[in-house]
N, C-alpha and C positions, 0 to 999 in steps of 0.2 A: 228681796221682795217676793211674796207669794199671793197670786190673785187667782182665783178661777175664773174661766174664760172657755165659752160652751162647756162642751162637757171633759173639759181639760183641766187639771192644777196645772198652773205657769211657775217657775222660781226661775230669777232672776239675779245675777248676782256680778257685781264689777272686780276685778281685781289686776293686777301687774304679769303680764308675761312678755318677756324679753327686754322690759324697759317700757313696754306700749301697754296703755289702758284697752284693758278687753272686757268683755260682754262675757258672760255663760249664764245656759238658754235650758232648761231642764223640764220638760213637758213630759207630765203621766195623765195618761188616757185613762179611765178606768174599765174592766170590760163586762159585758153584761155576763149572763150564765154561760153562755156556748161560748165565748172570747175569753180570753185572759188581757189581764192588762198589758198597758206596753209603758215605755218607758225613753224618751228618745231626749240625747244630749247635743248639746252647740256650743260652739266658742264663736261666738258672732265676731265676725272681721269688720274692724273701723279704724280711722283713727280721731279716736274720740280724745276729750281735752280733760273730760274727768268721768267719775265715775257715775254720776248722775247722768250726763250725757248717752254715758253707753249703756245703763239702764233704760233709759226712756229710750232708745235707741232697739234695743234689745224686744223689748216688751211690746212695739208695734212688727216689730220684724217679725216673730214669735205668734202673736196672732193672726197676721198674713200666711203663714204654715200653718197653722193650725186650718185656718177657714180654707185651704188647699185639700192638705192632708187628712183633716178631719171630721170629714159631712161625711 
């Protein structure tokens, strides 16, 4: 799943590590003239029951950092 959120793109994505449903959190900043952009990844810890879970799970966790990280 990709949504923008301020002035973020979010992807979102569930898959299997270790046996456990996990999250991954992929936030690109884009940067004005004097910045360049950034690029920051996450494997969101849960233990979620599926993979919609740990999406919607992911994608509020991920805009909480953002509205931290990114004002």
């Amino acid at each position: 799943m990709e949504i923008t959120y301020s002035s973020c793109t979010l992807g979102v994505t569930a898959g299997v590590a270790d046996g456990n449903v996990v999250a991954n959190v992929r936030i690109y900043r884009p940067g004005a003239e004097d910045i360049s952009a950034e690029t920051y990844e996450f494997q969101v810890p849960g233990h979620f029951v599926d993979g919609k879970e740990a999406i919607t799970f992911a994608t509020e966790w991920a805009k909480e950092w953002i509205d931290e990280h990114c004002v």
